[in-house]
N, C-alpha and C positions, 0 to 999 in steps of 0.2 A: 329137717328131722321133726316127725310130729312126735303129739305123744302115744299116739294107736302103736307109732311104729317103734316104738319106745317098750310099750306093752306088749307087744308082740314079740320082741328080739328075749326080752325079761323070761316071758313064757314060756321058750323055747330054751331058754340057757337052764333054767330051772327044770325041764324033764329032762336035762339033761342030755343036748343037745352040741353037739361036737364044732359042728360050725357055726353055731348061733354064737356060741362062746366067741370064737375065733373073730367073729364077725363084730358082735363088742369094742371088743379088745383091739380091734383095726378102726372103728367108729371112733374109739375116744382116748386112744394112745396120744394123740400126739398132742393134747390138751395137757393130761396128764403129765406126759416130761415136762413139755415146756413149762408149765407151772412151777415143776419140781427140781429144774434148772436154775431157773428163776428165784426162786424163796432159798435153794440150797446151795448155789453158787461153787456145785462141783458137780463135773458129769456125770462120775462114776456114783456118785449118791443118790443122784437124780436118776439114774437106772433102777438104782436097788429100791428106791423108795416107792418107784415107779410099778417095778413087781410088786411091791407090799400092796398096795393100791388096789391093785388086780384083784389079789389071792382077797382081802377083807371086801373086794364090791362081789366077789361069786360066793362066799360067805354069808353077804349080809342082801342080798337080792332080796329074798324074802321077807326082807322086813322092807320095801321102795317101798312107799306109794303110788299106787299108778293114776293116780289124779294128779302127780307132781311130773316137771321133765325130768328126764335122767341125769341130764348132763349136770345143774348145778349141784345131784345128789355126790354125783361122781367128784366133782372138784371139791366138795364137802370134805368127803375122805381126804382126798390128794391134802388138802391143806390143813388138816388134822396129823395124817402120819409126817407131814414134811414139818412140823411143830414138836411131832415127838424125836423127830431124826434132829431137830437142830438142839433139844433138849439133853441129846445124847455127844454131840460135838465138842465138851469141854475137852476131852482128849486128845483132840487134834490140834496143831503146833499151826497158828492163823497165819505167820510168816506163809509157811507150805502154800496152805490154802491162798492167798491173796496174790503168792507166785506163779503159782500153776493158772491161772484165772488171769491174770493182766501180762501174762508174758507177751502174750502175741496181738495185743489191743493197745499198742503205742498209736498215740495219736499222729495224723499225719497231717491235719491241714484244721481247721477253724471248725469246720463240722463236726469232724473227728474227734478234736479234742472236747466242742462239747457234748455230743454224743458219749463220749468215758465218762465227762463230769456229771452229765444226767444220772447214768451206771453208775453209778459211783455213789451217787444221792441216794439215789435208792435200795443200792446194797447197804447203806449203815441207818437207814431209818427202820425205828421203831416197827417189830414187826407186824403190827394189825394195822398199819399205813402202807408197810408194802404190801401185805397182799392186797389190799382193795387195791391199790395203785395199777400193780401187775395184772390182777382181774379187770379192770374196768380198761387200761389204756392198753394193754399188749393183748388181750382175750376178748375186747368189743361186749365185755356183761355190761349191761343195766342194773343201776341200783337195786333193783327189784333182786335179779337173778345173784348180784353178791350176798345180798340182805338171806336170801335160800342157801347159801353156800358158807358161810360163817357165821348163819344163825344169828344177827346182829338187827336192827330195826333199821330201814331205810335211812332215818336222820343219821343215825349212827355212820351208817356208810356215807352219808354226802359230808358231816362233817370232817372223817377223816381223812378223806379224799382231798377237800382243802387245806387242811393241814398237810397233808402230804407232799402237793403242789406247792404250799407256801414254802416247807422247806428246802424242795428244791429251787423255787427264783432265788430265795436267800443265797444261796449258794453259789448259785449263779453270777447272782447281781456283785458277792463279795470277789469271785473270779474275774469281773467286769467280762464275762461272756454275754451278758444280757443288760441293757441302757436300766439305772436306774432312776422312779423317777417320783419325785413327791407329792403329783395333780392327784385326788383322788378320783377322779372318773378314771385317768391314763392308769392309775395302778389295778384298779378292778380290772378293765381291759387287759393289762400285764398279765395278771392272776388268772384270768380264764385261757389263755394263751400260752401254757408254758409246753414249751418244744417235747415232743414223745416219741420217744425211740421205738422201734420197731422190734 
């Protein structure tokens, strides 16, 4: 995806354009949920949040930059209204939520189980470590493209990226899913290496 064609689809949704829209919206849906899965750890929110998404980027078109790509404008948004939807979540009874989410994700063998405890790390970290986490290792962004998408300075993102990683070895390491170990060469190595769920 360049950016001409980036400028182009924009153009065409803005004269208002029936299947440019359509053609968008099939472009960068599935970024979109998955993000908003991801940060909001319920499907049915991540739909609805997923429409908000939509309706404020055909809205807010006119104001892109077309010197910028689209894509990290779009996840800008995604992770702004998925900020204000979990802002809105004190309502909701977290027993539910943590039921509905881990009913069918029993671990079944050593992978398994730490595949959930990775999950698991990530669902209760500080939220501006999951999302760089979620964008950089589930989405393939470059610090660059985060740093466009939550408005944050590159150092910013690389730092809490390692913090983020570090809390999940910690977690790990206290699980004994992962060798812990006290060489500092072997622990930097550890630290750049921590297992990423798909």
């Amino acid at each position: 995806m360049t950016a001409d064609s980036d400028a182009e689809l924009v153009r065409r949704c803005l004269l208002g354009d029936a299947a440019a829209m359509r053609s968008l919206v099939e472009r960068f849906q599935t970024d979109v949920y998955s993000v908003c899965v991801r940060l909001l750890r319920h499907s049915q929110d991540a739909e609805d949040v997923a429409q908000e998404v939509f309706i404020r980027v055909f809205r807010s078109l006119n104001r892109w930059d077309c010197t910028r790509q689209l894509r990290p404008w779009i996840l800008g948004i995604t992770i702004n209204r998925c900020r204000t939807a979990m802002s809105k979540r004190v309502r909701r009874p977290e027993l539910v939520d943590h039921l509905h989410e881990t009913a069918s994700q029993q671990p079944e063998d050593d992978s398994h189980e730490l595949t959930a405890e990775i999950r698991t790390a990530v669902d209760e970290m500080r939220t501006d470590y999951r999302e760089v986490f979620v964008l950089f290792h589930e989405h393939g962004q470059s610090y660059e493209e985060i740093s466009a998408v939550i408005d944050r300075p590159v150092g910013t993102i690389k730092t809490w990226l390692h913090r983020a990683r570090t809390e999940i070895l910690i977690r790990l390491r206290r699980r004994g899913l992962v060798p812990s170990t006290d060489h500092p060469a072997k622990k930097q190595e550890a630290d750049q290496s921590v297992p990423v769920t798909g």
